[in-house]
N, C-alpha and C positions, 0 to 999 in steps of 0.2 A: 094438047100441050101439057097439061095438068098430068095425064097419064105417061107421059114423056120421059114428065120431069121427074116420076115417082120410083120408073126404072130403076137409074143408076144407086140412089138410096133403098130400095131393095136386094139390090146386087152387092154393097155394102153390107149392110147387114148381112147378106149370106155368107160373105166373105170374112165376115168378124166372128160369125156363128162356128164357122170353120173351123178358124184359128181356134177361139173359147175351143172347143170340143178333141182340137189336134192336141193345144196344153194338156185338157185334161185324159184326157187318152195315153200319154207319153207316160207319167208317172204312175200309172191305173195299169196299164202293158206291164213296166217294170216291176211293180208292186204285186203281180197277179202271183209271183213265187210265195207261197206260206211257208216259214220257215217253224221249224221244228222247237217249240220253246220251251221252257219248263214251267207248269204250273203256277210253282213261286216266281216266275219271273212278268214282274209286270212291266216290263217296256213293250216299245212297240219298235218293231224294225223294218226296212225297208233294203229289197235288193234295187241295184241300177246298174245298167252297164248305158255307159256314156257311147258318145257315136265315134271317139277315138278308142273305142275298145277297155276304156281303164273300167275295172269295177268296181263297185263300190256300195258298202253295206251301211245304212245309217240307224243310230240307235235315240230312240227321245225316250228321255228318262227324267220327268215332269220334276222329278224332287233333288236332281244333280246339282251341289253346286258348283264343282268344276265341269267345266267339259274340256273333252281330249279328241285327238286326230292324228290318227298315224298310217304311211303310204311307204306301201311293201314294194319291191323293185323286185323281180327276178333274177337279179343278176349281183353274183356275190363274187368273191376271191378266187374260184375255181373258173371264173371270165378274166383274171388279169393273163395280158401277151405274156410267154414265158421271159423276154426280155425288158419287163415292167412289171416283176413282181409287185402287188401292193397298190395297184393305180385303182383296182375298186375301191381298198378304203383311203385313200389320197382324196380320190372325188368324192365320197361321202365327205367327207372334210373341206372341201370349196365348195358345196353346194350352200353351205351356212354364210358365205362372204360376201355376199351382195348379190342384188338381181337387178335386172332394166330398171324395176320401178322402184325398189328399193336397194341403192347404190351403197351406202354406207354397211361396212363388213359385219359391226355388232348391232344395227338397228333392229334382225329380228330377234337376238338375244334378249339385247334391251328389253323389250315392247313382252314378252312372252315374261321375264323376270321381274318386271314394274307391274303388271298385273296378274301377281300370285303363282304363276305358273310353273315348269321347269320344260326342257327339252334336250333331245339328246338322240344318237343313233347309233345305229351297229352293223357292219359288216359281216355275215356270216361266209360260209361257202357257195351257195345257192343263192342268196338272199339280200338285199339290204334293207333297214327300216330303218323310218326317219319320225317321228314321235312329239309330242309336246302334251302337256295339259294346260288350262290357264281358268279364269275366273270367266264362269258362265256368258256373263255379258259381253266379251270382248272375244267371242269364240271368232267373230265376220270377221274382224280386221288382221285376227292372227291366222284366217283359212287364207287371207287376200295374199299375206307374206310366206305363208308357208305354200301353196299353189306357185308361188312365183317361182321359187328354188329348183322347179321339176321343168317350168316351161322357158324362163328365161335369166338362166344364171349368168353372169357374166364373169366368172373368169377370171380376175384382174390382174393384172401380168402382174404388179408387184408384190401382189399377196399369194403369189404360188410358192417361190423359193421360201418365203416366212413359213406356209406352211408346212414345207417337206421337214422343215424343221420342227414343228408341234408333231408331225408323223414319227420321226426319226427320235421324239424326246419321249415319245409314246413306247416305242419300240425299247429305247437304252432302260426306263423307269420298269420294265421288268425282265430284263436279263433275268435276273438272279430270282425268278419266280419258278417251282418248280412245275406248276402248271403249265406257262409256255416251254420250258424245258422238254417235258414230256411230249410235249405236242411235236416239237421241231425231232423228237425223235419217231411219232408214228408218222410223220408224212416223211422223213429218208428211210424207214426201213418197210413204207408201202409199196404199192405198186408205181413205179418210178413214169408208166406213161397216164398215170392219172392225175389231174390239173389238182386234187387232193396235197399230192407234193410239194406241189411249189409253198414259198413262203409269202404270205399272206399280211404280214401287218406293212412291209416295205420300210426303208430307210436312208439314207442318206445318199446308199449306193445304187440301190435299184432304182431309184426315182431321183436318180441325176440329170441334174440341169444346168449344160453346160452352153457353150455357143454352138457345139459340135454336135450335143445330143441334146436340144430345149425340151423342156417337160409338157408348155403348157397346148404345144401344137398335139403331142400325144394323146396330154387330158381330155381336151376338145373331141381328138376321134374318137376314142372311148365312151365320151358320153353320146355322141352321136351314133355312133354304131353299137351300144348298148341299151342306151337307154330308151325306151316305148310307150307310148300312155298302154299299149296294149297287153307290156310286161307289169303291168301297175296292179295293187288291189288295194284300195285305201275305206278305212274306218273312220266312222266321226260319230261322236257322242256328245249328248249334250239337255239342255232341258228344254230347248225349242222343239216347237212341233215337227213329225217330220215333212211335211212342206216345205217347210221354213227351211231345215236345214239343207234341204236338197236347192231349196233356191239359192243356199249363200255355194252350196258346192258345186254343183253343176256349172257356171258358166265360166268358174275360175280355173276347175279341172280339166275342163272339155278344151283347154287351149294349150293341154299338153302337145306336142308334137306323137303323132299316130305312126311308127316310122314301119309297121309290119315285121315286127321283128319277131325272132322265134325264141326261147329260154334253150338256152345252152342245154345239150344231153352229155351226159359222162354212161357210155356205153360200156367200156373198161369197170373192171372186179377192180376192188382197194386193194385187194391183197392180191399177190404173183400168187395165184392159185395151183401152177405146177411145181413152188417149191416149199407148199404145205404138205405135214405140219411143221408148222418152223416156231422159235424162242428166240424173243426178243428182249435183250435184259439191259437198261439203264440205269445210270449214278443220281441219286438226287441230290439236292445240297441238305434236304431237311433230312430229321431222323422218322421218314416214315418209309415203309415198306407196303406194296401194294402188288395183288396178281391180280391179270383180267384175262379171261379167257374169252377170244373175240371167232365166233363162227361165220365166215360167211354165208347169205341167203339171201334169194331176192328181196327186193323192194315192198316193202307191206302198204305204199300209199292205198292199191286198192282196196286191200282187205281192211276198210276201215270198220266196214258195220262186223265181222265176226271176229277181227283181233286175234287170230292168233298167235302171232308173237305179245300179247298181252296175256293170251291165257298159259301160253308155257311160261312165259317171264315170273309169274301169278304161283307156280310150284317151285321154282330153281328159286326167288326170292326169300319161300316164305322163311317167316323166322320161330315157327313156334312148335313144340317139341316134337325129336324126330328131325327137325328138316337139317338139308345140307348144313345150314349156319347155326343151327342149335350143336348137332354138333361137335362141329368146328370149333366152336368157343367155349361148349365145356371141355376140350380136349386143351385148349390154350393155343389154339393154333390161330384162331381169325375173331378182330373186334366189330368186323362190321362186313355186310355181305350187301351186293344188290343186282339185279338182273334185268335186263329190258335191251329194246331198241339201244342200236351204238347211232351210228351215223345211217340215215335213207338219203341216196341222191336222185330216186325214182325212179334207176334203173337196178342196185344192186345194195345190199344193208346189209349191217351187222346186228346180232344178237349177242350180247355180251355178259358176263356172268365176273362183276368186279369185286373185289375184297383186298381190307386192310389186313396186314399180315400182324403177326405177334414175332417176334423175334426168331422164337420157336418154331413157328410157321413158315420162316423163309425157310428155315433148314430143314424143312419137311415140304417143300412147296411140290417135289413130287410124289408124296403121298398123297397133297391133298386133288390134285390134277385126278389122279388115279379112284379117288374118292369122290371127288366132281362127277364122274361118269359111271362111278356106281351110281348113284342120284339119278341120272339120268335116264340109266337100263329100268330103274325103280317106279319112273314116271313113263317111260315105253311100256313099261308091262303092267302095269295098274292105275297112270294118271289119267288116262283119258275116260271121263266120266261126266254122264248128263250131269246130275248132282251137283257136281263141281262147277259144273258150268252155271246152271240153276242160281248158285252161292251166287259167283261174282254178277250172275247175271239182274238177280235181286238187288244186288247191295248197287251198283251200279243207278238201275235204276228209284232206288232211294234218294242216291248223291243226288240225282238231274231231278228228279222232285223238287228236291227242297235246296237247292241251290239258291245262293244267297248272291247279293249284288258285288260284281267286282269293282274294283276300285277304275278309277275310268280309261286313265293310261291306260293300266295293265289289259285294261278291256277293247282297246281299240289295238293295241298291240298286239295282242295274239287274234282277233278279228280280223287283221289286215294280214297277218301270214297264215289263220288258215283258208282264208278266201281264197288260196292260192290253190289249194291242193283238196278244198272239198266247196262238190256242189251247194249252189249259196240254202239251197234246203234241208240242207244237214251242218252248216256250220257251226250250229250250235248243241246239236245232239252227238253229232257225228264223232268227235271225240271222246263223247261220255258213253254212251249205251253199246250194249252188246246185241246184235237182234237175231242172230240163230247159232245153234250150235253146229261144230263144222268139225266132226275128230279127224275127215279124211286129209283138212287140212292143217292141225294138228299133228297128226301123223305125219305128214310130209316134211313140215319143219321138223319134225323131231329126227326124222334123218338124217338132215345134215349137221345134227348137232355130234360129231363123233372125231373121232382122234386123228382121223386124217384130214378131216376139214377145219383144223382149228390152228387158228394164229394166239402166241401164249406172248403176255405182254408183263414183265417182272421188272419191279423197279427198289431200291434200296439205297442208301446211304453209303455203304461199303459190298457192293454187290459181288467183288471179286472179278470182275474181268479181265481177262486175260491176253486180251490184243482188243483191244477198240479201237472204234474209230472215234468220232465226235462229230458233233451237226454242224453245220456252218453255222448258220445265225446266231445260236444259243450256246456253241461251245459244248455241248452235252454227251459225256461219253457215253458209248454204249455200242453192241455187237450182238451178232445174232447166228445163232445155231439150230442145226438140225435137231425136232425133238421127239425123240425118246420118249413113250411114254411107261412110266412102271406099272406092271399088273399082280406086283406085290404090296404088304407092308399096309394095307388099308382093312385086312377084314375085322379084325376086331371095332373098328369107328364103324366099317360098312354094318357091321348086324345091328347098331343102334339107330340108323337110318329110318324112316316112315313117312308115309304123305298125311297132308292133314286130316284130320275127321274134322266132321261138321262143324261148323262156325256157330258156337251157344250166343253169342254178342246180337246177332242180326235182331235190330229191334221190332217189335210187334205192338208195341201201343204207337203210335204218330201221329196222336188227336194232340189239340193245342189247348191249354187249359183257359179256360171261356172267364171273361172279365176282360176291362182295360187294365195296360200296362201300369208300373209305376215308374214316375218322375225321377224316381233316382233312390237306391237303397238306403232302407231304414236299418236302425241299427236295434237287434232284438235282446230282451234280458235272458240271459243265462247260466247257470252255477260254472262255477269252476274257473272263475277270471277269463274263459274266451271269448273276445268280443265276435259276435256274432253279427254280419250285414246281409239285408235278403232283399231283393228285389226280383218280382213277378217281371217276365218280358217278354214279350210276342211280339214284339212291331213286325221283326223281319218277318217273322210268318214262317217259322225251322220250329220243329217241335226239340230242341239243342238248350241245354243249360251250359253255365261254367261255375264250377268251385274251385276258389282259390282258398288253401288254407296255407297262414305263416305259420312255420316256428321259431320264434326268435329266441333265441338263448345268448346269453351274455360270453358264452365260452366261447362262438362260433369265426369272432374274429381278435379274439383278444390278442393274440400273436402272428407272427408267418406261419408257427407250425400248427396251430389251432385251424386257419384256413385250410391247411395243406389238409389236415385230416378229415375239415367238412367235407373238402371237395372228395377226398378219399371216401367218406361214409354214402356220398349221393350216388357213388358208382357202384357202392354193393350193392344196395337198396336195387336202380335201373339193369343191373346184371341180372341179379335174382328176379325180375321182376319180365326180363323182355318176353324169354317163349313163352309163358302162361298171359302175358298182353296184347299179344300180338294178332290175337284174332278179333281182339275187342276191338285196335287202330283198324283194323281192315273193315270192322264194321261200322266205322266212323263215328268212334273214341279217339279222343287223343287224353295224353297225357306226358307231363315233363316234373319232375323231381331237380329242383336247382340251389345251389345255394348263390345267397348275395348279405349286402352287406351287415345286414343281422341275424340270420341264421339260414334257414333251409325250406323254403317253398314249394307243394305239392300243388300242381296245375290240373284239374282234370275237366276234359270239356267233351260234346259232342253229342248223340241223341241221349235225352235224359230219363229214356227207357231204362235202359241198364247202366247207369250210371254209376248206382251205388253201390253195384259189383263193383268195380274196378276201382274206385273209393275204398271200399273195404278192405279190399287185399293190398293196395298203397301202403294203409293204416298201418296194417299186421306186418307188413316187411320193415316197415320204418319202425316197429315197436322192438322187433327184434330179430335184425338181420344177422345173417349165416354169411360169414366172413371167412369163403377159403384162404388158404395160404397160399395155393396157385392163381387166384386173383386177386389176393392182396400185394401178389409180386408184380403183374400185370400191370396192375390199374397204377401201383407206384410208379414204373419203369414209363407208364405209359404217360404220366402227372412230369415228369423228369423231361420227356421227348418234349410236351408239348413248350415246356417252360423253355430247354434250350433253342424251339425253334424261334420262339416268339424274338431272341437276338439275331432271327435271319431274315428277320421280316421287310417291309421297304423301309429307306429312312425315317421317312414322316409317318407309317405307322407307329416307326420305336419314340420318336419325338414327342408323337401325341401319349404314346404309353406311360413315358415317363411324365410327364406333366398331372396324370393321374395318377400315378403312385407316389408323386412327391404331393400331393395336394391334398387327395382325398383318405379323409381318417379310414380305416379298416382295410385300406389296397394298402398291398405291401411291393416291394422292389422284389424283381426277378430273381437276383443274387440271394435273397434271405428265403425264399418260397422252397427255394430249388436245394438251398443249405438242407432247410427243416425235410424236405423232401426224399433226401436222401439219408435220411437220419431216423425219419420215421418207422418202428414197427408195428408188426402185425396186433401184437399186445396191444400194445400202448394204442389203437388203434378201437381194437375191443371193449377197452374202457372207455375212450371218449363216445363213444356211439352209447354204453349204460350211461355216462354223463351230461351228456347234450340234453337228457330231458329232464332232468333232477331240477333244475329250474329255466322256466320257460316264461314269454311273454307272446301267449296265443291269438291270433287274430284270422278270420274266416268271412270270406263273399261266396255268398251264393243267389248266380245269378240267371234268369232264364225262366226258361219252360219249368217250372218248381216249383211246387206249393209252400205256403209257408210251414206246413208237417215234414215233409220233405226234408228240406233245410233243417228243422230243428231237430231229426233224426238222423241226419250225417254228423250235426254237430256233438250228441251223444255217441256216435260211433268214435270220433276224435278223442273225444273225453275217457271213455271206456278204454280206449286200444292205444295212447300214447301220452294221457295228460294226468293218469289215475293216480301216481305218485309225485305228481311235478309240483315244485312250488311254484306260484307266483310270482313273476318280478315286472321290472319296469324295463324295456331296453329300448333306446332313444335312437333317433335314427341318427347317420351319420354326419359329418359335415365336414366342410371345403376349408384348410388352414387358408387363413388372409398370405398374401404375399407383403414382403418388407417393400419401403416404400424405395423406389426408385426401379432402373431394369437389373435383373440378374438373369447371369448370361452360364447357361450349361451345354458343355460339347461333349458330345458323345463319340464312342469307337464303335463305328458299325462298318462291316464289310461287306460294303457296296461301291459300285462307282459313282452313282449319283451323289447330289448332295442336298441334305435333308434340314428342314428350316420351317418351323413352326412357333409365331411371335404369340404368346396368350397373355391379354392384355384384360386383368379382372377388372371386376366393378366395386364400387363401395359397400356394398350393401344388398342383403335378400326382398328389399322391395320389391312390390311390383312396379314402383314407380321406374327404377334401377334397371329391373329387366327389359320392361318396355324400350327404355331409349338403347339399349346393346341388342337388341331382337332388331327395332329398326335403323340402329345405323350399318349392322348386317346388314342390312335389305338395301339400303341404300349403295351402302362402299361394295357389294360382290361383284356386279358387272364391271365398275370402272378400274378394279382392281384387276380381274382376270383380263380384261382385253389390255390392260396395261402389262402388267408383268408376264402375260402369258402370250397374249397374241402380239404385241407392240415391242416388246421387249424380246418378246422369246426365249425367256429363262426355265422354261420346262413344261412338262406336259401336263403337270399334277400342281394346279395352282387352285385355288380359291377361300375365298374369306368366308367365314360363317361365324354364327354364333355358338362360342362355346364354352355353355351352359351346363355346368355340374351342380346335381340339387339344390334347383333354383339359386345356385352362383353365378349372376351374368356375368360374360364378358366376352372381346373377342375375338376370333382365332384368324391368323394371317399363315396360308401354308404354301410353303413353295417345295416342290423337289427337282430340281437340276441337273442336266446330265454335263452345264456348262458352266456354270458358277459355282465360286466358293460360298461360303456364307458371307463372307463381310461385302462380296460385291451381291449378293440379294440383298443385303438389308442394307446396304448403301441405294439399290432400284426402291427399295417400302419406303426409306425417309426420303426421296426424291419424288416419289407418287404422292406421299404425304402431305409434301409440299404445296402439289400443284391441286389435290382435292380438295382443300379448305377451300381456295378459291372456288370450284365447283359446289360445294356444298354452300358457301355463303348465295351462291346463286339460285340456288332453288324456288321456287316460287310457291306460292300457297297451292295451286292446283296440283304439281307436281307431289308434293307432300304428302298432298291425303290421297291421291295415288299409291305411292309409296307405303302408307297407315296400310289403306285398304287389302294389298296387297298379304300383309304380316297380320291381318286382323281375318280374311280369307281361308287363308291357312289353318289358322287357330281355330274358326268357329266351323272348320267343314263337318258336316253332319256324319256320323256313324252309318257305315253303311252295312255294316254285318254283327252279328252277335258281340263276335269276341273284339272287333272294335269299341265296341259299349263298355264290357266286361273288363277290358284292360283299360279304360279311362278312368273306369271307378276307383280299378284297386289302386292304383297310383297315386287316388287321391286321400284313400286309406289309409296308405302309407306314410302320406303327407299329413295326416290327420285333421284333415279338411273335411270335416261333417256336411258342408254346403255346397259339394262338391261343382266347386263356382272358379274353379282355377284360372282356366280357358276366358271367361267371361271377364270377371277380375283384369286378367292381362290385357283381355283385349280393348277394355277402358282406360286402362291406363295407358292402353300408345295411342289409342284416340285422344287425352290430353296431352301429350309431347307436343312439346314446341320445335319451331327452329331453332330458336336459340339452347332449348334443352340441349338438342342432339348439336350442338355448335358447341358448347362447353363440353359436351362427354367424350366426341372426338379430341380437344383440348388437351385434353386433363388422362386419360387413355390411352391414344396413338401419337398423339403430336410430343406430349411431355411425357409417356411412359410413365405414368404415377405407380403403376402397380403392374410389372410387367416379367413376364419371361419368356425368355430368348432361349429356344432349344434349336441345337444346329448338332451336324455331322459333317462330315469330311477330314481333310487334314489339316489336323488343328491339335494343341493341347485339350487331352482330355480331362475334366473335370467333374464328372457324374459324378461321383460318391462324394466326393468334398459339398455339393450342391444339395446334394440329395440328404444330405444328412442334413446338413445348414435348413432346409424348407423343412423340414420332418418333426424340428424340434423345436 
């Protein structure tokens, strides 16, 4: 009996032994893939493929304070029925409105935005991703709702026609942009039976919903007949263990629908391949000019470990003496050059060879075609080289060495799309490293890089056309010809032609200098009034510094035309400066020459090997630049383009612009910029550059991998090479004019059809106390605002509230842009929202609040996750001349004391009474800018 009885609880136990061993088996199977990582990288990662086929890579990163998750689809715009253009990103757009379990439209907006987060997705052709990041803790509840979206949306009849309308306000908000312009013209003048053509964002017409044609039975089959947990790859990040995280993902994902579906093929060439070579030439609305030479060539998904479309991309881009775009741009022909992969659909891809034109350049565009292909005979008969390869193949693997942590979105984002298209054991190397040399496939693409296999793509302001046609959607004219290539008119540019020699930059020390970090830079004594800050830093584990040096001179914004010629002196200085730098960014240097609002900033970062080369010659350029007349015509004509575009821009750009050139001292208005600009010469140009340092207010970080000798020897190189005659001064930083009290109201003349409306509602005062309650009644009023005026209302696509915050001036910003409101009927919907949120706001509850805090105090205190994150918190605070560099900390106490009733008066006194407010709008309306702009200015 005893023996009997002991059976069955033995056969339990074997049976619980089972299971225990099947659990741990399942993630041990999955886990048995090693994925390829970089040294500096200490997470730990996990592959899985679920039993409905979705995959799925998890990343635990112990020290994250956010964590992010983002789920790639298969299936993009080149899957809409050609009589439903636009229904991929339609349903990308319903998937956010509610699910079974969570029924309300903005609840997971809500819940992702109350706990620090953001979220957001995109449609490409191929592709869709769906994204979020949020505050560590709350990573379960937001996988619960964001899993829900993929397995059980629901659809809800009333919110489809609302939304064709957010599509359709999406679509009107950039007509007048010349990047969709351009686009609506390569897919009519592509291959007309490739799903590439059709139009992709959808609008009011395509995605008609009538009683005759309903939309939402369409949507329904669409996602049913598209969508697959087996077309899925999703990422998830975070600082739980990965057990953990596979346990909160696994049971929510696995309840995707498995529907065996296959990813759409595009067998078809982009381009009508037997009526190459052909020219294709477009009107833009801006004053820019661009040529891209686009070859067709297979598909390089395979070739990912030898890249050769990377390694010829690698000669046709470079920029440093000799190459195609060196020069191009001493000839005055081209400001900018770049080369690489156009579009892969993984059956057929483009290699592309794009540049901005000089004016000059358009009228020579076929010389430069004809000089593009000498380049190219150059690199057929002498590029193909181990060496060469050797280079990038070194520098490469430096980058994946010492690769520094991504930010977490951005980490699960491209995680989730390349999961798609490389084995999970190369996901992480597989796009960085080169692993053999390959010239026979070199050679092969460089075949078909030649005159009959090339589609020419030319776009201009005033391009001359002579019959066009125009796009449907975009209105865009443009027409296309047979092309002719010239094989004259190039050899004098052709005998300056050459491939690169050896790259001097590639660094050779990459030890990390031994000791703990410092807390935060000290500030050291040294002659010659430059304040000098250093701080030693290793954390990341990059043998990488950064020096920031200022030059602040009191000249540099005294006027419009003072600006005009800073900005003029930083373009000889980076002209003079690109091919002889160009080898140092490739060897992972960077550097940027800027001005802002007190003088002119030289940025330089990257391994701190050879740093001080490329520091040194900074110095010497900036001591005493070589100022041609044919790029002081350039760089003006080119200072002129950008200022007349900036009036083409959307409305609520120019709204927001002008709100800052009326407010903030040293910005000046478009009209006075553009005056001085065209009035400027070459002289007078000359002398402001011997000027600018006659008196100076010097200031210098250096931070990183650096000794403190180091530092104090670039700081002598500064002093020696640009400060040896300068005086001394004092030069303050800028600041925000108060607004007069009540609302002032400025309309603007911009041509567009939208209508543009941005309410900027300042604060009293530069507290922290001040900033704190405008940071969180931001936080608060964003969601109830966008689902009112944007989703509820449907007044446009380009809605939401934020804080906006100019040197440490709180206040804040309500923006709307409309393809169906004037302005007084938006800001008749703000004080009608206005109304109804006090209510909402008096309701708030204590938990909800420090929710709310937490969220805005989240943000503030996320940890640096890379060098130059550090490096740019410092200098910021440099700037601000905060020795205690407590900014962030400060703030973030100060909205931990906010009250309710704080944020209950500031709303008050702000939104509700408009104490200090302005009203910038467009449309058809009395214009009043200048009368305004002068009135705030003075």
């Amino acid at each position: 009996m005893t023996a009997n009885r002991t059976l069955p609880a033995q056969a339990q136990a074997l049976q619980l032994l089972l299971l225990v061993v099947t659990l741990l088996l399942a993630p041990l199977t999955s886990a048995g893939i090693a994925l390829n990582q970089s040294p500096n990288d200490p997470n730990e990662y996990r592959y899985l493929e679920l039993d409905n086929g979705l995959k799925m890579i998890l990343v635990s990163d112990p020290q994250a304070d956010k964590a992010a998750a983002s789920l790639n689809v298969a299936v993009g715009s080149g899957d809409d029925p050609q009589e439903r253009e636009g229904l991929a990103h339609f349903l990308e757009h319903m998937l956010f409105l509610g699910t079974e379990k969570y029924p309300e439209p903005g609840e997971y907006q809500q819940f992702i935005r109350s706990h620090g987060g953001n979220h957001n997705a995109f449609t490409a052709f191929a592709d869709t991703n769906y994204f979020f990041d949020i505050e560590a803790e709350f990573l379960e509840p937001a996988l619960d709702r964001f899993a829900q979206q993929f397995s059980a949306p629901l659809f809800t009849p009333e919110l489809v026609d609302r939304e064709r309308n957010a599509v359709h306000s999406e679509y009107s908000s950039k007509l007048k942009q010349d990047g969709r312009r351009l686009l609506s013209v390569r897919k009519a003048a592509g291959n007309p039976n490739h799903a590439f053509s059709q139009f992709a964002v959808g609008n009011l017409d395509t995605l008609e919903n009538t009683e005759q044609r309903p939309l939402r039975p369409d949507l329904i089959a669409f996602w049913q007949s598209h969508y697959s947990a087996n077309l899925m790859t999703l990422a998830i990040y975070g600082p739980q263990s990965l057990d953990k995280l596979e346990q909160m993902a696994r049971p929510r994902f696995a309840s995707i629908d498995n529907r065996q579906l296959t990813a759409k093929k595009h067998p078809e060439p982009l381009y009508d391949l037997d009526n190459l070579p052909q020219k294709v030439t477009a009107q833009t609305l801006k004053d820019n000019r661009s040529l891209t030479l686009s070859f067709p060539i297979p598909s390089q998904q395979k070739s990912y470990k030898t890249k050769p479309a990377a390694y010829l991309a690698n000669l046709l881009g470079h920029e440093g003496p000799g190459s195609l775009f060196d020069v191009l741009k001493r000839a005055g022909l081209a400001e900018s050059l770049s080369a690489g992969l156009g579009m892969d659909t993984g059956e057929h891809a483009t290699l592309d060879i794009s540049m901005s034109l000089t004016r000059k350049g358009l009228d020579a565009s076929d010389q430069i075609l004809a000089l593009t292909f000498d380049y190219i005979d150059l690199i057929r008969a002498q590029g193909i080289s181990k060496q060469h390869f050797r280079e990038m193949q070194q520098l490469a693997n430096i980058d994946f060495r010492f690769r520094e942590r991504g930010e977490p979105q951005h980490e699960v984002m491209r995680l989730s799309s390349l999961l798609r298209d490389y084995p999970p054991e190369d996901i992480l190397s597989g796009p960085a490293l080169m692993e053999s040399y390959a010239p026979e496939q070199y050679r092969d693409l460089l075949a078909r890089l030649t005159p009959q296999n090339l589609m020419v793509w030319l776009s201009a302001p005033e391009p001359g056309l002579t019959s066009p046609k125009h796009t449907r959607w975009y209105d865009t004219p443009w027409q296309r010809e047979p092309l002719t290539l010239a094989s004259a008119g190039a050899d004098e540019l052709a005998s300056q032609l050459a491939l690169p020699d050896a790259n001097p930059f590639i660094p050779e020390d990459l030890e990390l200098l031994a000791g703990p970090s410092m807390a935060a830079p000290q500030k050291l004594s040294e002659f010659g009034g430059l304040d000098l800050w250093y701080a030693k830093d290793t954390r990341f584990g990059t043998p990488k510094a950064n020096v920031f040096i200022s030059l602040r001179s009191p000249i540099a914004r005294e006027t419009a035309r003072s600006t005009v010629l800073t900005q003029l002196l930083v373009d000889a200085i980076d002209t003079n400066l690109n091919a002889w730098a160009y080898s140092a960014r490739l060897a992972g240097l960077n550097y940027s020459v800027y001005s802002h609002l007190r003088g002119v900033t030289i940025r330089v970062g990257g391994y701190s090997d050879n740093l001080h080369k490329l520091i040194n010659r900074i110095l010497l350029e900036f001591a005493d630049p070589a100022i041609t007349r044919q790029r002081f015509r350039i760089a003006r004509q080119n200072l002129i383009d950008s200022l007349e575009n900036q009036r083409k821009e959307q409305p609520v750009q120019q709204t927001s612009g002008f709100i800052q050139a009326a407010l903030l001292e040293g910005v000046f208005p478009i009209d006075d910029r553009l005056t001085a600009a065209q009035q400027v010469t070459l002289e007078e140009l000359q002398q402001f550059a011997l000027d600018f340092l006659n008196t100076t207010d010097p200031v210098m970080l250096a931070h990183g991998n650096l000794t403190q000798a180091s530092a104090l020897n670039i700081s002598r190189q500064v002093q020696a090479l640009v400060l040896k005659d300068s005086e001394h001064t004092d030069v303050s930083r800028a600041s925000v004019r108060q607004l007069p009290d009540g609302e002032t109201q400025a309309r603007l003349s911009v041509d567009h059809p939208d209508t543009g409306y941005t309410l900027y509602l300042q604060g009293q005062d530069t507290s922290f106390s001040e900033r704190a309650k405008y940071r969180l009644l931001a936080q608060i009023i964003s969601s109830p605002f966008y689902e009112n005026i944007r989703t509820t209302r449907q007044l446009g696509y380009i809605v939401y509230a934020t804080a906006f915050e100019m040197l440490e001036t709180p206040a804040l910003g309500l923006v709307v842009q409309s393809p169906n409101a004037d302005a007084e009927n938006i800001d008749r919907a703000i004080r009608e929202f206005t109304g109804d949120f006090r209510t909402q706001l008096a309701g708030l509850g204590d938990k909800q609040l420090e929710r709310e805090k937490q969220a805005v105090i989240s943000q503030l205190l996320e940890r640096d996750r890379q060098l130059s994150e550090a490096s740019g918190r410092y200098w910021r605070e440099i700037d601000r001349d905060n020795a205690r560099f407590n900014s962030r900390k400060s703030l973030a106490d100060a909205i931990q004391q906010v009250s309710l009733k704080d944020l209950q008066q500031t709303f008050e006194r702000a939104l509700a009474e408009r104490q200090r407010a302005l009203r910038v709008t467009t449309g058809n309306q009395d214009v009043n800018e200048q009368e305004v702009l002068e009135q705030l200015r003075q």
